[in-house]
N, C-alpha and C positions, 0 to 999 in steps of 0.2 A: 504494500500500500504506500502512496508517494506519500508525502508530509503535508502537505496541501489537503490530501483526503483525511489524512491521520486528522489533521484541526478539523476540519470537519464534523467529520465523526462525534469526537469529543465533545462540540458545542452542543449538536444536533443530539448527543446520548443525554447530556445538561439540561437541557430545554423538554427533553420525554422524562424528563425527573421532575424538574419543578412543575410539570402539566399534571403527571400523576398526585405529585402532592394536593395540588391546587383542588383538583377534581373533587377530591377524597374529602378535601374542608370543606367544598360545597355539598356534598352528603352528608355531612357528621352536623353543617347548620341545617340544612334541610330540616333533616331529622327533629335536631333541637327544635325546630321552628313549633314541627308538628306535637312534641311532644310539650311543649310551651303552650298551645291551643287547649292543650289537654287539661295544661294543670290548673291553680288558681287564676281569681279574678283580682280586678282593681289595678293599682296602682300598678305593684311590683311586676304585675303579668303584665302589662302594658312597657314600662321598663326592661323588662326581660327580651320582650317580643321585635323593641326598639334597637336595642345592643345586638339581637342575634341580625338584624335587617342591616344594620353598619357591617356587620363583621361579612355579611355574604355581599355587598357593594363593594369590601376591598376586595374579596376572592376573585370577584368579577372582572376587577379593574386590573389585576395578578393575571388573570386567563387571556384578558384581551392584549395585555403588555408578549405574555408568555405565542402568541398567538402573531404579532406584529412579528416577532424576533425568529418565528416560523418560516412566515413567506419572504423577509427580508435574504435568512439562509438558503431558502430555495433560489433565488436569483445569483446565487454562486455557481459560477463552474469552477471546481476544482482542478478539472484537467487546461483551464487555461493559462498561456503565460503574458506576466503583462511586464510593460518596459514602463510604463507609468504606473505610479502607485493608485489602485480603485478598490471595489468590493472584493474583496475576495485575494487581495492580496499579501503575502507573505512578505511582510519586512523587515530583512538585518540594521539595525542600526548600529554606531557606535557604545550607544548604552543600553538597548534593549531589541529583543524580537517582538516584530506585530503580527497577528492576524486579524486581517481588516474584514471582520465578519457581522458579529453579536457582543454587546459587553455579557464577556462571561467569566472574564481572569484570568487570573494564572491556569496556563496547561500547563503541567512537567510531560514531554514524550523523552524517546535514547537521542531523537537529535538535538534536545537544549528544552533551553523555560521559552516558553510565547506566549503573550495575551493577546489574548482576542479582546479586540475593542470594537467597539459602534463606530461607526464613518462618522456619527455624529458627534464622537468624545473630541474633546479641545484638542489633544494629540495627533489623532486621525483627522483633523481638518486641514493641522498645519502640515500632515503627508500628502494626503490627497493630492495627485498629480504629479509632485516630484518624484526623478528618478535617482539611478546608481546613481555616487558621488555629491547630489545634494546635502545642503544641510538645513537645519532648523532649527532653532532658536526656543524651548518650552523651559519656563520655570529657572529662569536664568542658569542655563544647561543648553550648552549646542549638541545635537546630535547629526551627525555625519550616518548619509543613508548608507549599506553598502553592500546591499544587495535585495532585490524586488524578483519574486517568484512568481 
């Protein structure tokens, strides 16, 4: 498997994990919801009913984020190579490896550490487009590109 697919993988394995979590919370409030239906009146039940309706509007907002960070990965081809830095690509730099994919972190794989960033993160703005031998300028740190896969 090339390195490209390897990051891949790793995000896309990331992403079917916090989907199952996610899933799972929205059944376990469900649940609660209904068994809140069940219990007492007044006040507390209404309090209760209200806290479980927040907690499944964040799950919700969790599945849609987790959901966004799906089709963005689906618009990667792994097996491409770019000479400019875009979606999907593998960056050596003097102080760190990118994968320009999903924020999802640190991967450790046998070829080195890489994070996978958002196109959208502050670091991945100032790559986007530059190639080999570029530099840029983040968090009073130059980094020297020095190699785009």
């Amino acid at each position: 498997m090339i390195l490209k697919e390897q990051l891949y993988c790793k995000c896309s394995e990331a992403l079917q994990e916090r989907l199952r979590h996610v899933k799972k919370s929205i059944l376990d409030l469900e649940d609660a919801l209904h068994s809140e239906t069940k219990s007492s009146a007044g006040d507390k039940h209404e309090t209760g009913r209200a806290m479980i309706q927040i907690e499944r509007e964040k799950a919700g907002q969790q599945l849609l984020g987790i959901q966004n960070n799906q089709e963005l990965l689906q618009k990667i081809n792994y097996n491409a190579k770019h000479i400019n830095i875009a979606l999907g690509s593998v960056v050596y730099t003097s102080q760190h490896n990118y994968f320009i994919s999903i924020s999802e972190g640190e991967i450790r794989l046998k070829d080195g550490l890489f994070y996978a960033i958002s196109p959208q993160s502050p670091i991945a703005q100032l790559l986007l487009g530059k190639r080999e031998g570029d530099t840029i300028s983040f968090r009073n740190s130059l980094f020297t590109v020095l190699k785009v896969i």
